[in-house]
C-alpha positions as CSV (number, residue, x, y, z in Angstrom):
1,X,18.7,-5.8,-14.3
2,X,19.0,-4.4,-11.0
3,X,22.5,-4.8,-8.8
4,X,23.8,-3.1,-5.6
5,X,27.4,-1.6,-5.5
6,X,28.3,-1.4,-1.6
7,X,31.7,0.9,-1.4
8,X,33.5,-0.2,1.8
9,X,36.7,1.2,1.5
10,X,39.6,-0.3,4.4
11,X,40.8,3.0,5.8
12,X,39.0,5.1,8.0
13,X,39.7,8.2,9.9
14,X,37.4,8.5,12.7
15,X,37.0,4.9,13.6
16,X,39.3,2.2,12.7
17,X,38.2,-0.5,10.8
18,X,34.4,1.2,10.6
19,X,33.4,-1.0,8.1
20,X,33.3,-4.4,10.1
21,X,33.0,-2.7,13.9
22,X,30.7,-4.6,15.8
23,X,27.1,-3.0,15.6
24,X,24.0,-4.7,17.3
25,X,26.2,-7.9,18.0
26,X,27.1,-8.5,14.1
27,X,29.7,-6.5,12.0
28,X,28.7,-2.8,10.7
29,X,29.2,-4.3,6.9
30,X,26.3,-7.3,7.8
31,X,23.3,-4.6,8.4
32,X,23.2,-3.6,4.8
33,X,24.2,-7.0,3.0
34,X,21.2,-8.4,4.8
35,X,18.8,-5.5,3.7
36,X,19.3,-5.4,0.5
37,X,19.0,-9.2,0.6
38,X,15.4,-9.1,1.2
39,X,14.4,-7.3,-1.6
40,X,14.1,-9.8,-4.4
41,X,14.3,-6.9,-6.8
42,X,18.1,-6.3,-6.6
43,X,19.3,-9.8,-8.9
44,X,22.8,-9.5,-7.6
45,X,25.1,-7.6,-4.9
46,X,28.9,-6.5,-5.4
47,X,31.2,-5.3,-2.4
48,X,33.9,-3.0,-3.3
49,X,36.9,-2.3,-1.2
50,X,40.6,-1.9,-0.9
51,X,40.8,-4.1,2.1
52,X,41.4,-8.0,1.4
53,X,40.0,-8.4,5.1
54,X,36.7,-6.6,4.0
55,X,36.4,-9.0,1.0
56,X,36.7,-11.8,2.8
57,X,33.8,-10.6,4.8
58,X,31.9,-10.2,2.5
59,X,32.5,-13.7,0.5
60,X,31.2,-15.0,3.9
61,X,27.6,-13.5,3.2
62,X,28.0,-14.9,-0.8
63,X,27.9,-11.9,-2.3
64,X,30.3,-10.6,-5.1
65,X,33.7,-9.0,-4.4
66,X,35.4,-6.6,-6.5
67,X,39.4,-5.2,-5.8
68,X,39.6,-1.6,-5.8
69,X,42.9,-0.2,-7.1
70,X,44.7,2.3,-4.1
71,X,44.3,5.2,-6.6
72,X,40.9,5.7,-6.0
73,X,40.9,4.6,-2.5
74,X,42.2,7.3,-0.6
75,X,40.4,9.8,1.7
76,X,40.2,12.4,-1.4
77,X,38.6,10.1,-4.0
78,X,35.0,10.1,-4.5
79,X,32.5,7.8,-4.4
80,X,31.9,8.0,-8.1
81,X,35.6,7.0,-8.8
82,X,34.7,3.9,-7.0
83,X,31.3,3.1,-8.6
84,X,31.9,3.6,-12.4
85,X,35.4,1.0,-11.5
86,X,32.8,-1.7,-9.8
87,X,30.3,-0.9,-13.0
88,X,33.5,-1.4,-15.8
89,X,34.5,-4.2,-13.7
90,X,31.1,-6.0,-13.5
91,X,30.6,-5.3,-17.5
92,X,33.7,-6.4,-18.0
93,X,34.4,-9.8,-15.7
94,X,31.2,-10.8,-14.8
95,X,29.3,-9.8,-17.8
96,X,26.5,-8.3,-16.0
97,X,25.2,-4.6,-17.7
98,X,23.1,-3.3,-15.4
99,X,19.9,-0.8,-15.7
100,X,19.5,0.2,-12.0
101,X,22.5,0.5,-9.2
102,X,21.2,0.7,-5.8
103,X,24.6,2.5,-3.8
104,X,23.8,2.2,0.0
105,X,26.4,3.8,2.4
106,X,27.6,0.7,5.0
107,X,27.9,3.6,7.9
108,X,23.7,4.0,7.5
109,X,23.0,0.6,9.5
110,X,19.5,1.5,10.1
111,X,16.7,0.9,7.5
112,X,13.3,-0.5,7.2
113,X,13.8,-4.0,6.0
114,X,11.3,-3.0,2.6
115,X,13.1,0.6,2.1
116,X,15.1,-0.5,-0.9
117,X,12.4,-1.9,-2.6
118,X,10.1,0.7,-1.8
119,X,12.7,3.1,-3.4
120,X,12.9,1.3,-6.0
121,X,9.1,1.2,-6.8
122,X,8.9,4.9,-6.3
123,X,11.8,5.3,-8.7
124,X,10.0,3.4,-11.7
125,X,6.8,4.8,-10.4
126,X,7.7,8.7,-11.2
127,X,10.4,7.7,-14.3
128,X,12.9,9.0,-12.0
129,X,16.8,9.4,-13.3
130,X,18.5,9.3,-9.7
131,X,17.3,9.2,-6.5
132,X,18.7,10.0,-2.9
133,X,17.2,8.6,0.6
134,X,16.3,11.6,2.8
135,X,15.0,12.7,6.4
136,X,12.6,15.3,7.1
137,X,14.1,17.9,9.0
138,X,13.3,20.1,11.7
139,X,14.8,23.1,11.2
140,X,12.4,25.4,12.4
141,X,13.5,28.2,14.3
142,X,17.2,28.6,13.8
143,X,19.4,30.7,15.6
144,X,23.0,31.9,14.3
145,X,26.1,34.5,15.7
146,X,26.1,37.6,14.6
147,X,28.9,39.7,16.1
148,X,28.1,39.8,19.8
149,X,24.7,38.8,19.3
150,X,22.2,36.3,18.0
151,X,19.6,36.5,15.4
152,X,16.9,34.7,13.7
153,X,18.3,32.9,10.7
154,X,15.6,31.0,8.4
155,X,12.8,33.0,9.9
156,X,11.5,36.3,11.0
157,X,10.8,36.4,15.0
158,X,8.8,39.2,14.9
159,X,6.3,37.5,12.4
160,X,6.7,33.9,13.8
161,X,4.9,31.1,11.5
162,X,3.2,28.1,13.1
163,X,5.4,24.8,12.9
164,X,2.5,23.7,10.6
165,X,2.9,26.5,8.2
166,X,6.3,26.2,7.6
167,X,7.4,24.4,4.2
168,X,8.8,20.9,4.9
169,X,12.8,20.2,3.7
170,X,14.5,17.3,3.6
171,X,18.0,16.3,4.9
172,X,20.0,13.7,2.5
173,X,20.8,11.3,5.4
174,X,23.3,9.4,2.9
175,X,21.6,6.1,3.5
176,X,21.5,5.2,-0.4
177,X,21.3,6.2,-3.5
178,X,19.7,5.1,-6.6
179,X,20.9,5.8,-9.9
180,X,21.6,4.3,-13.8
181,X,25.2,3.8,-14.7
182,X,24.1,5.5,-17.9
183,X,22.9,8.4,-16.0
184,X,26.3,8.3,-13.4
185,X,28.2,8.5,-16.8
186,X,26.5,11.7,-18.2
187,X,26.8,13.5,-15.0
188,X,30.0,12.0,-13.3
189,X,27.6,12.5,-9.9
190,X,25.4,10.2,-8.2
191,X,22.4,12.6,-9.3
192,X,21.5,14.3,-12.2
193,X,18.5,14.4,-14.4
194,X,14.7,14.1,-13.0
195,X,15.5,13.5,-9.3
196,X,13.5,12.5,-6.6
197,X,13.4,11.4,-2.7
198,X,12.5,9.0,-0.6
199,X,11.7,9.7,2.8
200,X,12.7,7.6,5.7
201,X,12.2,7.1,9.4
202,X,13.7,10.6,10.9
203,X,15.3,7.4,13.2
204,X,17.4,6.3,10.2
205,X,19.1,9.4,9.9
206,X,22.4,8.4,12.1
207,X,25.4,8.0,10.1
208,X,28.5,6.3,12.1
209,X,31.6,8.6,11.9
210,X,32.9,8.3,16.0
211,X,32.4,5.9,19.1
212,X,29.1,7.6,20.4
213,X,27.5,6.7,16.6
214,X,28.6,3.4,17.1
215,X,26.9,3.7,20.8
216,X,23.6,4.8,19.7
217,X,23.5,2.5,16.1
218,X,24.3,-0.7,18.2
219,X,21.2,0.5,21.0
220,X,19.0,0.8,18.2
221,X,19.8,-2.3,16.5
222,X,19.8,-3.9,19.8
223,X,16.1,-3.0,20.0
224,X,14.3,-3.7,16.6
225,X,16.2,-7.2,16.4
């Protein structure tokens, strides 16, 4: 069985209340409920958070909710805290034991409405053990300080490549993550074991930490709905 874990913890240090902002007319938590709603691979969806006013936010899009203690709510815990407390919880309540967790990040609004099941097909495809969403990235021809100077950094100017010729990297864009709670419990991380990618729009690489996140998100949103 395949579930979604969605960590939406209440506080917040560079926006208030990030979580249910307003993005694209409809609040920031919305976006990903309704993604992963349309694929019909993910059998149930569980919102975990600190905040009683998230929670009730999310009962309104009939999804499960799931109380997470302060301990493991504060701006030092990890992500991990909070999904192996949602899986003990769901085993342990609701008496679901699931195979697959799909973890998507609620401050990655932007996704292609078939990128969780696509992920999830390329997962099964290669027998992955953890997967992380990624952008390609353009890091060409990079420049850093050096005393009072600047040199080349990942590349040789005197002997410079063609953009073509230069291997392709990828930027973990934090979007989701894909992982067994089997696999989460052997590591204690998100990844471990055979690991793969899944490449996304470079559009879908904006994660909202300030106002002018927010800005650009709700433009973007604007336009594709």
């Amino acid at each position: 069985m395949i579930i979604s874990i969605i960590l939406a913890r209440g506080g917040s240090k560079g926006v208030k209340n990030k979580n249910l902002v307003s993005v694209g007319g409809k609040p920031l938590l919305f976006w990903t409920i309704n993604n992963l709603k349309l694929c019909n691979q993910i059998e149930h969806i569980f919102v975990s958070s600190d905040s009683q006013i998230i929670l009730e936010q999310a009962d309104k899009y009939e999804v499960n909710t799931i109380k997470r203690p302060d301990n493991i709510s504060l701006d030092t815990s990890s992500s991990e805290e909070g999904w192996l407390h949602a899986i003990d919880v769901i085993e342990k309540k609701f008496k679901i034991y699931p195979s697959l967790v799909v973890a998507p990040q609620v401050t990655s609004p932007l996704r292609a409405d078939d990128d969780f099941c696509n992920a999830l097909n390329l997962f099964k495809e290669n027998n992955l053990d953890s997967l992380l969403s990624v952008v390609e990235l353009e890091d060409f021809f990079v420049w850093k300080r050096s005393n009072d100077s600047y040199v080349s950094h990942n590349f040789d100017f005197t002997n410079r490549k063609r953009r073509q010729d230069i291997e392709k990297k990828y930027l973990e864009n934090g979007s989701f993550y894909i992982f067994s709670p089997n696999n989460l419990k052997k590591y204690n991380n998100r990844l471990g074991g055979k690991i793969g990618v899944y490449i996304m729009n470079k559009m879908h690489k904006f994660q909202i930490d300030n106002e002018e996140d927010i800005e650009i998100c709700d433009k973007i949103l604007g336009l594709i709905n």
